[in-house]
N, C-alpha and C positions, 0 to 999 in steps of 0.2 A: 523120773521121780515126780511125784504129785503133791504139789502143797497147797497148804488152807491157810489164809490171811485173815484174821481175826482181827482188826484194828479199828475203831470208830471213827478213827484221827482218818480222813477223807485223802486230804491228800500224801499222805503217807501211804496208807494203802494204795494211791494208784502209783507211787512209784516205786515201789518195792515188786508190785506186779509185772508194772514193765521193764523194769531191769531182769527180775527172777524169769518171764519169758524169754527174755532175750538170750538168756542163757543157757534155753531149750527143756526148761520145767513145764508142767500142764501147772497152772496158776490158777485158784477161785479164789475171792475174798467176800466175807460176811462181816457187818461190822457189829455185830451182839455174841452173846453166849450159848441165847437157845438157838438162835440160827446157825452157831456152828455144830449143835449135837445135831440140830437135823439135818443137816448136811454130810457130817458124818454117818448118821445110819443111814443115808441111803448112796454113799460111794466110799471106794476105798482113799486111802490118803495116805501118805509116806510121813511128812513132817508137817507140823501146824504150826506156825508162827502166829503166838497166843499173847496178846496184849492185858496185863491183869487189870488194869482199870476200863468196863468196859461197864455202857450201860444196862441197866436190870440184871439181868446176870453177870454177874461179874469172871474176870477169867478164874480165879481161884477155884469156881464153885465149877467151873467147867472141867479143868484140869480136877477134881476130887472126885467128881461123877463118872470119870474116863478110866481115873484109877481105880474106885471103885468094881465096876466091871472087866477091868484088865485087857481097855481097850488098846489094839498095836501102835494106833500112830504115835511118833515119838513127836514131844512137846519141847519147844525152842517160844522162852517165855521174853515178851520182848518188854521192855518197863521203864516209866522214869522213877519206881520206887527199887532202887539200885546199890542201898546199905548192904552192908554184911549179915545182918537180919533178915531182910527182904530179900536175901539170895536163897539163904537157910531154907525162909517157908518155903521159898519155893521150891524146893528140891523135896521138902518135906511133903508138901501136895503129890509131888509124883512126875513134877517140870525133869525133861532129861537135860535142856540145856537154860542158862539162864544169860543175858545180854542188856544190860542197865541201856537207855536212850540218854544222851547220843551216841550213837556207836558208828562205826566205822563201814559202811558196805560191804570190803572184802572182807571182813572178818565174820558177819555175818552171814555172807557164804560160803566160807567157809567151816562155819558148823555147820550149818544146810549141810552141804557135803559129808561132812561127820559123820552127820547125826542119818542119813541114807546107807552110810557103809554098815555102821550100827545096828540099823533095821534088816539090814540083810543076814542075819544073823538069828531072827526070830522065825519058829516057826509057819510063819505066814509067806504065804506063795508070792514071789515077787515076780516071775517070770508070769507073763501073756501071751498064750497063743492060739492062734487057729487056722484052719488047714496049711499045717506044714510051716505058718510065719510063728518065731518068735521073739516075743522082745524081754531086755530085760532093765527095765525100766532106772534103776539105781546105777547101772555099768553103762548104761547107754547104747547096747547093742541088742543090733537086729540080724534076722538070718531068716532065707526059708527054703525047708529041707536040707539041713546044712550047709547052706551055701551063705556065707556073712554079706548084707547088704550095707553101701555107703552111703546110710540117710544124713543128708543137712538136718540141723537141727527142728526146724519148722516139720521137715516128715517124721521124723521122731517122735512130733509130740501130737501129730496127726494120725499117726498109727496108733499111737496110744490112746488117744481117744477112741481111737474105730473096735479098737480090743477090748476098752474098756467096759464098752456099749454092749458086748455079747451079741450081736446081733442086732440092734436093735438100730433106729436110722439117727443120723446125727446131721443136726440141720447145719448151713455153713454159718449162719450167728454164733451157735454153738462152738463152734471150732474158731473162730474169730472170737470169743470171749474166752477160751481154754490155752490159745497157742499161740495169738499174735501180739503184738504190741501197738500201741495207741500210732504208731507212725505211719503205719503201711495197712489199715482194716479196711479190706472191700473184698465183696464176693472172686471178685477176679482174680484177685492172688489166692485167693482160697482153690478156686479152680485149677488156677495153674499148677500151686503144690500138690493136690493130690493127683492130677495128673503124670507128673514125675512121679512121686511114688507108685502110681497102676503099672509104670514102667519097666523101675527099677523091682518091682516084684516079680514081675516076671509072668510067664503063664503057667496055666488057666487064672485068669486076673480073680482076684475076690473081692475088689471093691466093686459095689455096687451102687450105680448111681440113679435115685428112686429120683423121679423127674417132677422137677416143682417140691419138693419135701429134702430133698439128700443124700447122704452114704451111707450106708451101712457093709459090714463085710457079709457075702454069702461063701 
């Protein structure tokens, strides 16, 4: 599953990233409104944890603009405006879950979770694949040519980036800002994971590793 961190509040966002990494999500965060439509029109995203007090654009205007166009990701609105009113708009904006601050971590991943099962449900393609691997990002499961692979979660969300790319190369920053957590970021563990994963895929390998630049699948 892929989620987008909307939150201005600095260190709140990095630790919601690094807890939701850890957990084996692909994690971005922006902390405005127009930066998270442009971030959504140019990648897919499963759940956005949307903070509605945000500067210049605010989350409201976000969330009305997404429902406007009857955009898929489902909206987990996170807030210290947390009335019974303040729940209402929201839902009435187009928010599919709503979470007053402070809230509880497990609780908010478990709408995370929810709100993923949810989306599997919509006609939008959740399954990734290419030659012969599939992943399917909400279940957590990988396979190629029917054969189920036992990815740790770091190849999980390293595969998912490589799928998500279509092709195209993914440098190891990139993947160290998508899949790791603030404790362990250095190319070398990036190395070593997808190494494991060339492994466990099996042959004819399809990662590619573009020397000086990085992976892309062929």
């Amino acid at each position: 599953m892929r989620i987008l961190i909307v939150e201005d509040e600095q260190d709140l966002a990095e630790t919601l990233t690094t807890g939701l990494r850890a957990e084996g999500f692909a994690v971005d965060a922006v902390t405005d409104g127009a930066a998270a439509l442009t971030f959504l029109g140019d990648h897919e995203v499963d759940v956005m944890i949307l903070d509605r007090d945000l500067p210049g654009m605010s989350g409201d205007a976000v969330c009305r603009a997404l429902t406007t166009i009857d955009h898929p990701v489902r909206i987990l609105m996170l807030t210290a405006a947390g009335t019974l009113s303040d729940r209402v708009a929201g839902f009435e904006l187009g928010a599919d879950d709503y979470l007053p601050k402070p809230f509880a971590y497990l609780e908010l991943l478990a709408r995370i979770r929810a709100l993923g099962r949810r989306g599997a449900g919509t006609n939008r393609s959740l399954i990734l694949e290419h030659a012969g691997v599939r992943l399917d990002p909400t279940r957590r499961l990988a396979e190629r040519d029917g054969r189920p692979l036992r990815l740790t979660p770091k190849e999980l969300g390293v595969l998912q980036v490589l799928l998500e790319s279509r092709g195209g190369v993914v440098t190891p920053a990139e993947l160290l800002d998508q899949v790791w957590t603030d404790d362990d970021r250095s190319r070398g563990v990036v190395k070593v994971v997808v190494h494991a994963l060339r492994r466990k895929l099996g042959e004819p390998s399809v990662i590619v590793t573009e020397a000086g630049l990085g992976y892309r699948l062929g």
